[in-house]
C-alpha positions as CSV (number, residue, x, y, z in Angstrom):
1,X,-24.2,23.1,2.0
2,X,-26.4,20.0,2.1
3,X,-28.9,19.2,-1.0
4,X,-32.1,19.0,0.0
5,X,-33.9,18.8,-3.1
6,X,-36.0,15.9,-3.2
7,X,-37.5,14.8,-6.4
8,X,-40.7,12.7,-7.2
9,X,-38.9,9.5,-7.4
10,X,-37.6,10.0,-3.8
11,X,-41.5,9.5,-2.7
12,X,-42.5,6.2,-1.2
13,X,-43.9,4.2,-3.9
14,X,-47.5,4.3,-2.5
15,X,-47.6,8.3,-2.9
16,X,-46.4,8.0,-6.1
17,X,-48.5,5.6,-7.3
18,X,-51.4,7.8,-5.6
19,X,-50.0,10.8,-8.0
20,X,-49.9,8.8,-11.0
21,X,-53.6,7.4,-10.3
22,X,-54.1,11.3,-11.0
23,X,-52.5,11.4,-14.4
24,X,-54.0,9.9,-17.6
25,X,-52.6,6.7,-19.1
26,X,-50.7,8.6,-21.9
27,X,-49.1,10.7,-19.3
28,X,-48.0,7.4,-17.3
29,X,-46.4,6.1,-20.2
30,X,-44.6,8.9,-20.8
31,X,-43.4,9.2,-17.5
32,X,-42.7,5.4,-17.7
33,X,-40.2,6.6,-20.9
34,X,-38.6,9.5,-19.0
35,X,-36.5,7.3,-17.3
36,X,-35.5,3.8,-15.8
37,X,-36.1,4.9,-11.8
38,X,-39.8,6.4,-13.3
39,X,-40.7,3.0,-14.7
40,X,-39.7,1.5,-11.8
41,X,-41.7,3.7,-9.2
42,X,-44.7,2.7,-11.8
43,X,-44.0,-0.8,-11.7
44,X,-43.6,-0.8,-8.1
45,X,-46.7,1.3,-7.2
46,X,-49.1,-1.1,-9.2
47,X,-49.9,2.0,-10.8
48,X,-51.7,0.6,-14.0
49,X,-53.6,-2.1,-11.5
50,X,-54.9,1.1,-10.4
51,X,-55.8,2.8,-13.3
52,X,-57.7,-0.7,-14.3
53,X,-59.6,-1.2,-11.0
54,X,-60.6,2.9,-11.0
55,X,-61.5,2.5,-14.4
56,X,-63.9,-0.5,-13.8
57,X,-65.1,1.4,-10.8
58,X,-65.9,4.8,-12.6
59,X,-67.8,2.7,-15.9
60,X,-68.9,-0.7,-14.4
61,X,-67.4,-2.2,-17.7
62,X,-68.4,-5.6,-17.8
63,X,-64.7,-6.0,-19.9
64,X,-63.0,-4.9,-17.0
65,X,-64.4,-6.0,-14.2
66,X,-63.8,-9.8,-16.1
67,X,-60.4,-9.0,-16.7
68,X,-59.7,-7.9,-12.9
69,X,-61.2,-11.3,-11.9
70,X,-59.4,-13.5,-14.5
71,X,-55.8,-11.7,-13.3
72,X,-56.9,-11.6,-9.7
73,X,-57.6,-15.6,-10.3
74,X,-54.3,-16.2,-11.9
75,X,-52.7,-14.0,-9.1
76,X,-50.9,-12.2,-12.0
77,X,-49.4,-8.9,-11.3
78,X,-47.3,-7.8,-14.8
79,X,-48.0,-4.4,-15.2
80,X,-48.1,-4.9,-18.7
81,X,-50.8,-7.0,-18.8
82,X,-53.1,-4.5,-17.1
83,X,-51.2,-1.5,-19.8
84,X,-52.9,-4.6,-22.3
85,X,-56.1,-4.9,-20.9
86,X,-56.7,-0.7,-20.9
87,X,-54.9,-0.6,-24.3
88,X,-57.9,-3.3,-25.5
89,X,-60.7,-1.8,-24.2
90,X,-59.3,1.5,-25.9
91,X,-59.7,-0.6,-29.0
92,X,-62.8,-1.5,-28.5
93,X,-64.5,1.9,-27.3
94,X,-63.2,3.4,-30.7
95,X,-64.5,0.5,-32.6
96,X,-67.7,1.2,-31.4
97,X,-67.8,4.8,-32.3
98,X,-66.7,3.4,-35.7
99,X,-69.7,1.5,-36.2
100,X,-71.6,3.8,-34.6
101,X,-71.3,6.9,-37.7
């Protein structure tokens, strides 16, 4: 008999980057841990370009929508740098709840 299991990693990348776009960023990264082929998929679905532009979308954060430009100027496309720029502006919300109490 044939398998015919097909797992998430068999998707095209653009419906798996549409699922992760779903999923928090802490659930991406674990994914992203789970295994090599996951990180992959991630990398290759621009999922955390995603995550950045929905972001800056839902919040109209000044931060991000400056950041977006400045990488879409440079033509840069490391996913880490747009894990960095949500990492930062995680940073900086709880920094602001500090000073606020």
């Amino acid at each position: 008999m044939a398998d015919t299991t097909v797992g998430l990693l068999t998707l095209p990348s653009e419906v798996f980057a549409k699922i992760c776009s779903f999923l928090p960023p802490y659930s991406v990264c674990q994914l992203e841990l789970s295994c090599s082929l996951a990180r992959q998929a991630v990398e290759l679905g621009s999922v955390w370009r995603g995550h950045v532009k929905q972001l800056a979308r839902e919040t109209s954060s000044v931060f991000l929508c400056s950041m977006l430009a400045i990488v879409k100027e440079r033509e840069c496309s490391i996913p880490a740098v747009f894990k960095s720029v949500l990492d930062v502006r995680l940073k900086i919300n709880m920094m602001v709840e500090e000073i606020k109490t």
